[in-house]
C-alpha positions as CSV (number, residue, x, y, z in Angstrom):
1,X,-11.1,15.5,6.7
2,X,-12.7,13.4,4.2
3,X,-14.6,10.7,5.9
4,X,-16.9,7.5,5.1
5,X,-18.5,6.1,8.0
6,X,-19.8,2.3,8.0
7,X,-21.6,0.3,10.9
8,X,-18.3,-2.2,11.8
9,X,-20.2,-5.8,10.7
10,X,-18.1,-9.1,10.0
11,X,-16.7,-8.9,6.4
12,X,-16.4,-12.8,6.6
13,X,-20.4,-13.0,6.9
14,X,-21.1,-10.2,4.2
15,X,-18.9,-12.4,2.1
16,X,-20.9,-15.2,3.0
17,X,-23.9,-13.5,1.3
18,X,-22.1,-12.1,-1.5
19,X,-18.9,-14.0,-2.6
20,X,-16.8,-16.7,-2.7
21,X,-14.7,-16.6,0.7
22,X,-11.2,-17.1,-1.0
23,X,-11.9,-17.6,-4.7
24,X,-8.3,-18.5,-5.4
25,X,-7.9,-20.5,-2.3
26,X,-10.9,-23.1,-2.9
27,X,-8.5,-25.0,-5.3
28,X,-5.9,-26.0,-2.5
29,X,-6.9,-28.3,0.1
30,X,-6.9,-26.6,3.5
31,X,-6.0,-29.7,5.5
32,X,-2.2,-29.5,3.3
33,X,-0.6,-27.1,5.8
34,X,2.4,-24.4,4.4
35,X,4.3,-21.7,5.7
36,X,3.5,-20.0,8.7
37,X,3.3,-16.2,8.6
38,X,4.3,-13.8,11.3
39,X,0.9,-13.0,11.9
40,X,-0.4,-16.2,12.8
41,X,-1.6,-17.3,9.1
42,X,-1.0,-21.0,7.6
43,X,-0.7,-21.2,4.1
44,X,-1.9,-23.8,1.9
45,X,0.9,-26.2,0.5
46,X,0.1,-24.7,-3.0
47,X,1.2,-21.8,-3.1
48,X,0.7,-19.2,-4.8
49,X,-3.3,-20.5,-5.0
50,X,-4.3,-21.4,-8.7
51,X,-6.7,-19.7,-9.8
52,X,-9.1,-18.5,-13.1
53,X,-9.2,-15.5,-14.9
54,X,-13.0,-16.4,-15.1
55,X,-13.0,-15.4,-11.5
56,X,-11.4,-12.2,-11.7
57,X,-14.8,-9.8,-11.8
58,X,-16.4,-11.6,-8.7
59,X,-15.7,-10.2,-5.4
60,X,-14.0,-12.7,-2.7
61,X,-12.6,-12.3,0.6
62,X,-9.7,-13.3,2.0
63,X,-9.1,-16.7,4.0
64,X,-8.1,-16.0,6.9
65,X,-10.8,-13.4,7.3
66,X,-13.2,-16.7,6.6
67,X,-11.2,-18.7,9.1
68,X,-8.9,-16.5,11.4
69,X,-6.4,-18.3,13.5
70,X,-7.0,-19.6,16.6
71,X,-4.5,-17.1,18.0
72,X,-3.2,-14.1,16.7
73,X,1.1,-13.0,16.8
74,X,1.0,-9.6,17.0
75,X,4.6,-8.8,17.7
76,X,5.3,-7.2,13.8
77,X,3.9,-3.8,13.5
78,X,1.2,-1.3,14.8
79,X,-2.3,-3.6,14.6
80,X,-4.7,-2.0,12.2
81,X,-8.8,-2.2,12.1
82,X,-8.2,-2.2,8.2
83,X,-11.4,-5.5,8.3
84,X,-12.3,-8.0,11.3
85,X,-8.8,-10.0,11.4
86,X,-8.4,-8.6,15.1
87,X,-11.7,-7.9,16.2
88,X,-14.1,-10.6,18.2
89,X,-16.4,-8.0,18.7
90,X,-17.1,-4.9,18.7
91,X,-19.8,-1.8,19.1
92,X,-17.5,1.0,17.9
93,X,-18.3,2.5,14.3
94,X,-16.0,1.9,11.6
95,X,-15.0,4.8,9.5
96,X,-12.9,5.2,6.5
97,X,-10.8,7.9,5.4
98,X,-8.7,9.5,2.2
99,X,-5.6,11.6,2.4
100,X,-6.0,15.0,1.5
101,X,-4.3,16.8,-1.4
102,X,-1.3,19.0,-0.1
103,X,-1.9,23.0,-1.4
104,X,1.4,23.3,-2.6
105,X,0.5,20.4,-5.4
106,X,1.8,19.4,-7.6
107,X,4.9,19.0,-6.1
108,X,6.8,18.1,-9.7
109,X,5.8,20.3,-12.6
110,X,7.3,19.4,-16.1
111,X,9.2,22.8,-16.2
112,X,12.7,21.4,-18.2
113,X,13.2,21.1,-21.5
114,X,13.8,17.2,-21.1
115,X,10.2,17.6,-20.2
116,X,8.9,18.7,-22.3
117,X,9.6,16.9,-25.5
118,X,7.4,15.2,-27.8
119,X,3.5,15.7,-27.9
120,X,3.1,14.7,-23.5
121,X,5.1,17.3,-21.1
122,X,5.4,14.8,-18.4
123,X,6.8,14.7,-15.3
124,X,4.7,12.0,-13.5
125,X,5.8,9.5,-10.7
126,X,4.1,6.0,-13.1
127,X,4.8,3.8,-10.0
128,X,8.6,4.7,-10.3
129,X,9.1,5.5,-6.8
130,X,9.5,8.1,-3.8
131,X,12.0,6.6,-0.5
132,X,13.4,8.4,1.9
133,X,17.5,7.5,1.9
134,X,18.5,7.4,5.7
135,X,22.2,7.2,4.3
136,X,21.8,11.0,2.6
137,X,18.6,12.1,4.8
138,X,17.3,13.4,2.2
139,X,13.7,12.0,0.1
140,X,14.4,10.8,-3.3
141,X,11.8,10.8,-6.5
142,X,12.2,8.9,-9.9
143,X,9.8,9.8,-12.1
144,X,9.0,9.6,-15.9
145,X,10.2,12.6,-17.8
146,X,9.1,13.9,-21.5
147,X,6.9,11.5,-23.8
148,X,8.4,8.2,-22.1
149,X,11.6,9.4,-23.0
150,X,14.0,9.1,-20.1
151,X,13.5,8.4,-16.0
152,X,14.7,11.6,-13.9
153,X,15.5,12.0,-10.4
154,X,14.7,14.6,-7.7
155,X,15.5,15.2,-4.0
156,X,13.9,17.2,-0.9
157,X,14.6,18.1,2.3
158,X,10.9,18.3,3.8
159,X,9.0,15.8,0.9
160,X,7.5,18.7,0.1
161,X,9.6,21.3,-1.8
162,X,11.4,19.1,-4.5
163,X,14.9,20.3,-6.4
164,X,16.0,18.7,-9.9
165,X,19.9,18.3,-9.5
166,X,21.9,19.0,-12.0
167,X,23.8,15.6,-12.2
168,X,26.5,13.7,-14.2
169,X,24.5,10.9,-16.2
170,X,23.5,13.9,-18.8
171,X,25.4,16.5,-17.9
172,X,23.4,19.5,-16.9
173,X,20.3,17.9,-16.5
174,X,18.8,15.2,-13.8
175,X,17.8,12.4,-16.2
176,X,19.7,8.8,-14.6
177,X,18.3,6.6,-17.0
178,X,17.4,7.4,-20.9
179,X,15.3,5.6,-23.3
180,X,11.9,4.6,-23.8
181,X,10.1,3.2,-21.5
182,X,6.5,2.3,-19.9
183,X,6.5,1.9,-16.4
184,X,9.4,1.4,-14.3
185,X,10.2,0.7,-10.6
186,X,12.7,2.0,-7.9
187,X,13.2,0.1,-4.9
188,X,15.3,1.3,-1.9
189,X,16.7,-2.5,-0.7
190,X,17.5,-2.2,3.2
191,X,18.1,-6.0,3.6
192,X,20.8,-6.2,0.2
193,X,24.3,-6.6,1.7
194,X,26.3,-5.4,-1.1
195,X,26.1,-1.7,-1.3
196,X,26.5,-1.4,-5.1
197,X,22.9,-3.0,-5.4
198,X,21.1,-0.8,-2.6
199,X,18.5,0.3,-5.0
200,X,17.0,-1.6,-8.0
201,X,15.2,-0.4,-11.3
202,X,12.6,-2.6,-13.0
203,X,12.4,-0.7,-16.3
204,X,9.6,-1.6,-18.3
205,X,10.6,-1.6,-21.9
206,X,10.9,-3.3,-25.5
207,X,13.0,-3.6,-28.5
208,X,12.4,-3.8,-32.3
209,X,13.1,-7.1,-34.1
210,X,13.6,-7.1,-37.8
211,X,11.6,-4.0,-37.5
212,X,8.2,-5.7,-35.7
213,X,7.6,-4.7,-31.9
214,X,9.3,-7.1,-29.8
215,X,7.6,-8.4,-26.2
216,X,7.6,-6.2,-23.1
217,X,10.2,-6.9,-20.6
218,X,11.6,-5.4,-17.5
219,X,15.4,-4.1,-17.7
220,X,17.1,-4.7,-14.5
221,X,19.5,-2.2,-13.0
222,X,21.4,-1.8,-10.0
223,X,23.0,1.4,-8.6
224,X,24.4,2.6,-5.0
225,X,22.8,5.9,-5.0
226,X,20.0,6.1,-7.5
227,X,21.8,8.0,-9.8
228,X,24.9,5.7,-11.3
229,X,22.9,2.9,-12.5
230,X,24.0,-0.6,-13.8
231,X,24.2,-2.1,-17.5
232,X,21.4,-4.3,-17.5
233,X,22.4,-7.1,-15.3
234,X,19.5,-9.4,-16.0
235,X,16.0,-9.2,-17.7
236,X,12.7,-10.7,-16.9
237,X,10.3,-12.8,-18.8
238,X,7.8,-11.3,-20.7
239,X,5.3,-8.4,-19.5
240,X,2.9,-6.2,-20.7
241,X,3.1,-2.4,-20.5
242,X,1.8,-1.2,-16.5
243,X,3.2,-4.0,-14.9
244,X,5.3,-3.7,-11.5
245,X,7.6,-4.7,-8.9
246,X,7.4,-5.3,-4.9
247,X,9.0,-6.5,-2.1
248,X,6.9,-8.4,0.4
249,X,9.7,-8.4,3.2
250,X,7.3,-10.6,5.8
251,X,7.5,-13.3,3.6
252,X,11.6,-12.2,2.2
253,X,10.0,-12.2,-1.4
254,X,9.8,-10.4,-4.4
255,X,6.7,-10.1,-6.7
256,X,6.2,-9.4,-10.1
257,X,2.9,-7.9,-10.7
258,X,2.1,-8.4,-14.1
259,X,-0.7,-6.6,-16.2
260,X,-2.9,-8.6,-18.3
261,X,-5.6,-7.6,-20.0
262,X,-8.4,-10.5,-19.9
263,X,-12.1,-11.0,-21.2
264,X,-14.1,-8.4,-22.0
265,X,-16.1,-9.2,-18.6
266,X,-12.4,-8.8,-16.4
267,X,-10.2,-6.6,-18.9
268,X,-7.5,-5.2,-17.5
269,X,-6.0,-7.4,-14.4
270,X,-3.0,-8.9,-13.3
271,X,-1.4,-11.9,-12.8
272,X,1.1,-12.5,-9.9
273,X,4.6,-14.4,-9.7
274,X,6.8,-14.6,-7.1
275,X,10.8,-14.8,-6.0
276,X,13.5,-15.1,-3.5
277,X,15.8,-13.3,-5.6
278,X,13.9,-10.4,-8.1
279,X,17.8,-10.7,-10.2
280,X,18.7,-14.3,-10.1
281,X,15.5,-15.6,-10.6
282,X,14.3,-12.8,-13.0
283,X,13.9,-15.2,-16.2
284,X,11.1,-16.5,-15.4
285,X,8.6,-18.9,-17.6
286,X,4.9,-17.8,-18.3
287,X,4.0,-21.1,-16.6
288,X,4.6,-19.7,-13.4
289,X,2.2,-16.8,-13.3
290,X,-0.5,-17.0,-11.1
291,X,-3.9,-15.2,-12.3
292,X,-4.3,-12.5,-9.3
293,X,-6.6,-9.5,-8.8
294,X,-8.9,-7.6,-10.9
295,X,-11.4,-4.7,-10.5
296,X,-14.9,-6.5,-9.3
297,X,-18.7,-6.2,-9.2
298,X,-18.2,-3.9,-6.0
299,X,-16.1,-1.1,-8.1
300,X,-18.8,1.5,-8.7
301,X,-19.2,3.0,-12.4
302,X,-19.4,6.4,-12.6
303,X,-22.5,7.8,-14.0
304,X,-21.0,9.6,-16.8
305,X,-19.5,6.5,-18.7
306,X,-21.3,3.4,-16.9
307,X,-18.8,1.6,-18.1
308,X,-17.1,-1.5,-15.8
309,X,-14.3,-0.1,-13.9
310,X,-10.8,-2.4,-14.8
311,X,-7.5,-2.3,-12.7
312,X,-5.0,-0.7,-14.6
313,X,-2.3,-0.8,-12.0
314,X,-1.5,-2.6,-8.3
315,X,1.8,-1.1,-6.5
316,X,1.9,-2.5,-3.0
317,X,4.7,-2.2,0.2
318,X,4.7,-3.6,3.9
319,X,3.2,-0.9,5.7
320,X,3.2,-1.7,10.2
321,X,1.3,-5.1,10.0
322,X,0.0,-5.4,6.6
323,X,0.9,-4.9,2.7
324,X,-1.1,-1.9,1.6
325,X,-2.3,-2.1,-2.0
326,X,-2.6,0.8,-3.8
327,X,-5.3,-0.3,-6.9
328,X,-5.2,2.1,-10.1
329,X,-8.9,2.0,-11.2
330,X,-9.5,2.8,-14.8
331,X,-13.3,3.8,-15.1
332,X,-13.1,4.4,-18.7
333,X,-12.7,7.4,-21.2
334,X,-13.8,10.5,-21.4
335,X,-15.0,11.9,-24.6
336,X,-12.2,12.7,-27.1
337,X,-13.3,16.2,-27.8
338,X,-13.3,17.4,-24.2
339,X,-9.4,16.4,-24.0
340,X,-9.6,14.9,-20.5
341,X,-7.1,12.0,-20.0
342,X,-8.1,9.0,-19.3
343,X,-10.3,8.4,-16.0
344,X,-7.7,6.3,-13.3
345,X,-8.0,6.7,-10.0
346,X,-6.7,5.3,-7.1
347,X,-8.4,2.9,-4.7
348,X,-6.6,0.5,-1.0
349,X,-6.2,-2.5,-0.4
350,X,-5.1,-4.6,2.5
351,X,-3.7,-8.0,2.7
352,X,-2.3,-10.0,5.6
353,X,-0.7,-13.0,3.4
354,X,0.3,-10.8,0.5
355,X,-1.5,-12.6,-1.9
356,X,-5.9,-11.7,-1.1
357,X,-6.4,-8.3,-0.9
358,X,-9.4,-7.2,1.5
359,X,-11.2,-4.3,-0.1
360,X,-14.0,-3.1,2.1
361,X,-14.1,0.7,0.7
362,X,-14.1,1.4,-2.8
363,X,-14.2,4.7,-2.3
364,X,-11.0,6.4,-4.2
365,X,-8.5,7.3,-2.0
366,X,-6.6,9.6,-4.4
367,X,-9.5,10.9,-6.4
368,X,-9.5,12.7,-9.8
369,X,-10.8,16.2,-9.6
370,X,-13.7,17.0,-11.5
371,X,-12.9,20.7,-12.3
372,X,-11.3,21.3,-15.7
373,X,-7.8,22.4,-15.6
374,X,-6.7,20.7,-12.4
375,X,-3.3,19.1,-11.9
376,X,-5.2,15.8,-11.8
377,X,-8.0,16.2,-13.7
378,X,-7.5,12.6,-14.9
379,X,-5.3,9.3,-15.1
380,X,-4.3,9.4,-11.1
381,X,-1.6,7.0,-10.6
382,X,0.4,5.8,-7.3
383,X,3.8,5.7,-6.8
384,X,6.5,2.9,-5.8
385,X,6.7,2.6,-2.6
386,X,3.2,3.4,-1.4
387,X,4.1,5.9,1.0
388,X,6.3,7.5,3.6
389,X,5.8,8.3,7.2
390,X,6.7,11.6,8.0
391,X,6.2,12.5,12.1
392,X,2.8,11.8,12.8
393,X,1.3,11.7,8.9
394,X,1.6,9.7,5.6
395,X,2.8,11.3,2.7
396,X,1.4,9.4,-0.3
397,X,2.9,10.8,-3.9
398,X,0.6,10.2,-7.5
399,X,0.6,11.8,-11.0
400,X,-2.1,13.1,-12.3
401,X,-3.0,14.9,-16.1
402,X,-4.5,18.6,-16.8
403,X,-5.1,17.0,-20.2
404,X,-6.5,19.3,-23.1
405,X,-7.9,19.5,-26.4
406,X,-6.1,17.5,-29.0
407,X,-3.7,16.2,-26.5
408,X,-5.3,14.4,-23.3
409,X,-2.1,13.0,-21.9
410,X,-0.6,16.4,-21.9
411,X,0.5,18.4,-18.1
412,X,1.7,15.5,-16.5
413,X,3.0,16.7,-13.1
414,X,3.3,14.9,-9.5
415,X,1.2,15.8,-6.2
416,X,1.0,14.7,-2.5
417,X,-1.5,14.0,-0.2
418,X,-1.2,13.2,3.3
419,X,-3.1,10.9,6.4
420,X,-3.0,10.6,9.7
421,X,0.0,7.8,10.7
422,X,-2.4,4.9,10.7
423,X,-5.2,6.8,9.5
424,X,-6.8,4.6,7.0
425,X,-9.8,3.7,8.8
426,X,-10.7,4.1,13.0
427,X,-13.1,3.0,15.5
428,X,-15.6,5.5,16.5
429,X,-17.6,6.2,19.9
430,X,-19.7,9.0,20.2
431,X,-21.2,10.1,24.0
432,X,-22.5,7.1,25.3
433,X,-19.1,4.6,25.6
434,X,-18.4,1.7,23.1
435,X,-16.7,-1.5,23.4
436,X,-14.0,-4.0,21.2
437,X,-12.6,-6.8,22.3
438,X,-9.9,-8.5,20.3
439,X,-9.2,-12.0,19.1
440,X,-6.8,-14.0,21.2
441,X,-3.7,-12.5,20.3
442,X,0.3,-13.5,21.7
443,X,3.1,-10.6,22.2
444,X,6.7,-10.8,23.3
445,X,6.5,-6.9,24.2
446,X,6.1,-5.3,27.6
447,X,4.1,-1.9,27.1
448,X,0.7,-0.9,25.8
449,X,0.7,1.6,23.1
450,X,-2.3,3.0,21.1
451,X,-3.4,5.7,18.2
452,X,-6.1,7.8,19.3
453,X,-7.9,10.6,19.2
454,X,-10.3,11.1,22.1
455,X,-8.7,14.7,23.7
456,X,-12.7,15.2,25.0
457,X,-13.5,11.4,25.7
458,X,-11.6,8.6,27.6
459,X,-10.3,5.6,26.4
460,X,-9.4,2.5,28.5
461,X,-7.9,-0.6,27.9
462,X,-7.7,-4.1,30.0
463,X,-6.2,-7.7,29.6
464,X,-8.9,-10.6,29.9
465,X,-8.4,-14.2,30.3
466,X,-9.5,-17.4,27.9
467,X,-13.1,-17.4,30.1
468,X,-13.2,-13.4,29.6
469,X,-12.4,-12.4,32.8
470,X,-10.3,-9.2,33.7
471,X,-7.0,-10.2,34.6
472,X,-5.5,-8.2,37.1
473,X,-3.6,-5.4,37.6
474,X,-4.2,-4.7,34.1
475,X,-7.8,-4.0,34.4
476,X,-10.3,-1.1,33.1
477,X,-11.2,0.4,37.0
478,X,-7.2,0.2,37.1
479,X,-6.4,1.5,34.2
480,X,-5.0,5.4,33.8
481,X,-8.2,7.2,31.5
482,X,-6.1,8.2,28.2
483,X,-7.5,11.5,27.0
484,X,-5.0,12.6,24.2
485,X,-5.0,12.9,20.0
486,X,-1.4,10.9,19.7
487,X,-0.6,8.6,17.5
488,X,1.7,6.9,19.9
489,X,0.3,7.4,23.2
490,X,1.3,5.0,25.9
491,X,-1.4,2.9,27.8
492,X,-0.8,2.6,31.9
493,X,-2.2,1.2,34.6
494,X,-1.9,2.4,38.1
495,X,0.0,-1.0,39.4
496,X,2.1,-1.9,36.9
497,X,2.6,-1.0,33.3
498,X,4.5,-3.7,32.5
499,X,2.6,-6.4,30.3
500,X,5.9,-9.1,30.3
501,X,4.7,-11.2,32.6
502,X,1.9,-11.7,30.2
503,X,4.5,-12.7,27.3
504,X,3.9,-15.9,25.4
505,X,0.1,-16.2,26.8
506,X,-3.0,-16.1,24.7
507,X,-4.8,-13.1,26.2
508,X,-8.1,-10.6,24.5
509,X,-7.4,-6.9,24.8
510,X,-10.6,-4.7,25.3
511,X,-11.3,-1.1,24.5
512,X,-13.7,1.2,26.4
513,X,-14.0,4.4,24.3
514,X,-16.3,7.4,24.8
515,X,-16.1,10.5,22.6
516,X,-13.1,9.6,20.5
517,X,-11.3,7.6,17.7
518,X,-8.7,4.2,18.1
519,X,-6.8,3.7,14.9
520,X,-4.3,1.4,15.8
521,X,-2.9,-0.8,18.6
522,X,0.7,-2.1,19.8
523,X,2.7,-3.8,22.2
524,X,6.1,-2.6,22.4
525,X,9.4,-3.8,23.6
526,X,10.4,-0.8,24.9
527,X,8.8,2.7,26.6
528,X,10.0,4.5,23.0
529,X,6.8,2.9,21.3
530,X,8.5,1.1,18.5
531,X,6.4,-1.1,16.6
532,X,9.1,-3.5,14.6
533,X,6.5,-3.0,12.1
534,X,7.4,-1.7,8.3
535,X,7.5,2.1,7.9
536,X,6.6,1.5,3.8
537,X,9.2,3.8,1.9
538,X,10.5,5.1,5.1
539,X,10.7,8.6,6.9
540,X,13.2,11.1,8.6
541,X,12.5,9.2,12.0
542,X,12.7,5.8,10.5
543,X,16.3,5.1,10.1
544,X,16.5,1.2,10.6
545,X,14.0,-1.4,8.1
546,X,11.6,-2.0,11.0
């Protein structure tokens, strides 16, 4: 597995040192109170924050890592260590780590003839999306096929062995929507109530005027399957070219993640905007954009171009407890001659307000390869979506381009890699046993659950009180060793292992660990384990939106 390892240290104070806690937030006044999130987060009146694009490069930290609340819900979603939201303290290790390309990548090969017109074969998830369609059972892929010619659509069994249908929209082939295009987004809609508008496509696009290049746009279409797709119902204000589409469903918005490219100290960034209604509220004036996220001071350059990395791209989904951010890095161009596309890789993000992204690994998390004919030799790109959880693992779909001489967009194709459910970053002991103990958090749930991966070590687990003391039965000598690599294992004590009379309380939870890994924590409602948290794009055991 490919591992970074960090000594766990408060992010808040090394943003103390090095950054502005909140950049965009120091223009609202914290005393004007907003929403309230699910997690326990007050937002400022203002909102979205305003913000400069003079700003952009610097790094900043989030808010509420700055200034948690004073108690924490935790009743949404599996409770990640993704930064110190959770954690009061801690002596565990903090270690990070990237999926793992899948050997039977890429997945998607440009192998028709649709493909493989114009100068780019391409068949490349660019954002597009992969969701897995509890109505069929069956995973779905939109992806971009030929030189930005049409959007074509492919279905699996497994996510890993894909099949092109021959469908009805051109017969004989599996294109579904035709024309040029930049990016484009599918998203599967669980909460839409009419069943003609399940999925939704934000097609990036443009039109000649009087024969001079009109402004970018996103076409909106609707469709029950994914296949029959919609005239253009509505169309957005204007874009530029890599811009995107989510759907925060904590907050029951939609956001527009538009590209812009800035000075030459930011380059390419984005600017944010967000909706109740992606459709309705679609025509949107520039006035309401929001300058967002750019790459920052803390991106490394690689040694080969030293030049300053830029974000090309942001796709983001709900994933358990937190939207995960999936940051296309541009880190400049190779040169010309050696026909390697453009250098794009792919970086996380976390955010608890959907708005300030934590980034305390810059690591990529879907690298480039750096061998010469590789699927993804270059210009790595994430897809719509973010990911799918598939038993205990993530599967994460990205393009990537073999590139060659004279044509370094060419071999466009579509690969996986998988994580561990949950597996973005765990707590480490080694032989001598470490401690965490958690911020005051509330639950409505009844039963303990954890992610681990301690089948030589021990973990334990107790309730404490507001003056720290154990709170009995549910204390560590009382508490039934767990010695397992689950990710769902059940936490138990030998008098009770029901935590309802608890409900509603402000209580810490601490971890003993020897010998082992904690990736995640939960209290369920039930002895199944469910998390009501967001399972991202889905999965063959997710049937319901939470």
């Amino acid at each position: 597995m490919n591992r970074r390892k960090f000594c766990l240290i408060n992010l808040a104070g090394i943003a103390a040192m090095t950054s502005r806690p909140g950049a965009y937030a120091a223009t609202t006044a914290a005393t004007e109170e907003g929403e309230l999130l699910y997690n326990g987060i007050r937002l400022p009146r203002v909102w979205p924050p305003i913000g400069s694009n003079a700003t952009l490069h610097l790094p900043s930290t989030p808010p509420y890592l700055t200034t948690p609340p004073a108690t924490i819900p935790i009743d949404v979603g599996r409770q990640l260590f993704v930064d110190d939201f959770l954690i009061e303290s801690t002596t565990l290790q903090r270690t990070w780590h990237r999926a793992e390309y899948h050997p039977a990548g890429p997945v998607i090969r440009p192998d028709r003839d649709w493909e493989r017109q114009g100068d780019f074969p391409m068949a490349s998830v660019f954002s597009d999306g992969v969701w897995y369609d509890p109505h069929d059972r069956l995973f779905k892929m939109w992806y971009l096929g030929g030189n930005r010619a049409c959007t074509c659509h492919a279905v699996s069994q497994n996510g890993i062995t894909w099949e092109k249908p021959k469908l009805d929209v051109q017969a004989g082939t599996n294109i579904v929507s035709a024309g040029d295009r930049d990016s484009a987004i599918v998203w599967l809609d669980h909460e839409e109530s009419d069943p003609a508008r399940r999925y939704k496509l934000f097609r990036a696009h443009r039109e000649a005027a009087d024969g001079k290049s009109a402004n970018w746009f996103f076409q909106i279409h609707v469709s029950p399957d994914g296949i029959h797709w919609s005239d253009v119902i509505a169309r957005s204000g204007n874009i530029y070219p890599r811009s995107t589409v989510f759907r925060n469903p904590f907050r029951k918005r939609w956001v527009y993640g538009i590209r812009k490219d800035s000075t030459l100290q930011v380059g390419r960034c984005r600017r944010y905007l967000e909706c109740k209604d992606a459709i309705r509220d679609a025509a949107w004036d520039e006035k309401d954009r929001r300058w967002w996220v750019g790459a920052d001071t803390l991106d490394p350059a690689r040694e080969d171009t030293q030049f300053h990395p830029q974000l090309t791209n942001l796709d983001a989904v709900a994933y358990e407890s937190v939207m995960l951010g999936l940051f296309t890095i541009w880190r400049g161009a190779a040169p010309e001659e050696t026909g390697r596309p453009e250098l794009n890789d792919v970086c996380l993000g976390f955010s608890r307000d959907g708005f300030h992204f934590a980034r305390p690994d810059r690591t990529p998390f879907l690298p480039m390869s750096e061998t010469r004919g590789d699927w993804n030799w270059g210009n790595v790109q994430s897809a719509g979506g973010g990911c799918l959880v598939v038993g205990d693992r993530l599967y994460f779909y990205c393009s990537g381009r073999r590139g060659s001489p004279g044509s370094r967009e060419a071999g466009g194709s579509t690969g996986l890699a998988t994580l561990r459910r949950d597996g973005f970053v765990s707590l480490d002991a080694g032989d001598r046993e470490e401690m965490l103990t958690t911020r005051p958090v509330t639950f409505t749930g009844k039963h303990l659950f954890v992610n681990v991966d301690a089948p030589e070590g021990e973990l334990r687990a107790e309730v404490i009180d507001e003056r720290g003391e154990p709170m009995a039965p549910f204390t560590r000598a009382a508490c039934v060793p767990v010695a397992a690599d689950a990710t769902k294992h059940a936490v138990r004590w030998t008098a009770s292992d029901d935590l309802s009379a608890l409900a509603g309380r402000a209580v810490r939870f601490r971890f003993t660990l020897r010998h082992g890994s904690l990736y995640a924590f939960w209290v369920s409602p039930d002895v199944t384990g469910s998390s009501r948290g967001y399972p991202a794009a889905g999965g063959p055991n997710e049937s319901q939106p939470t």
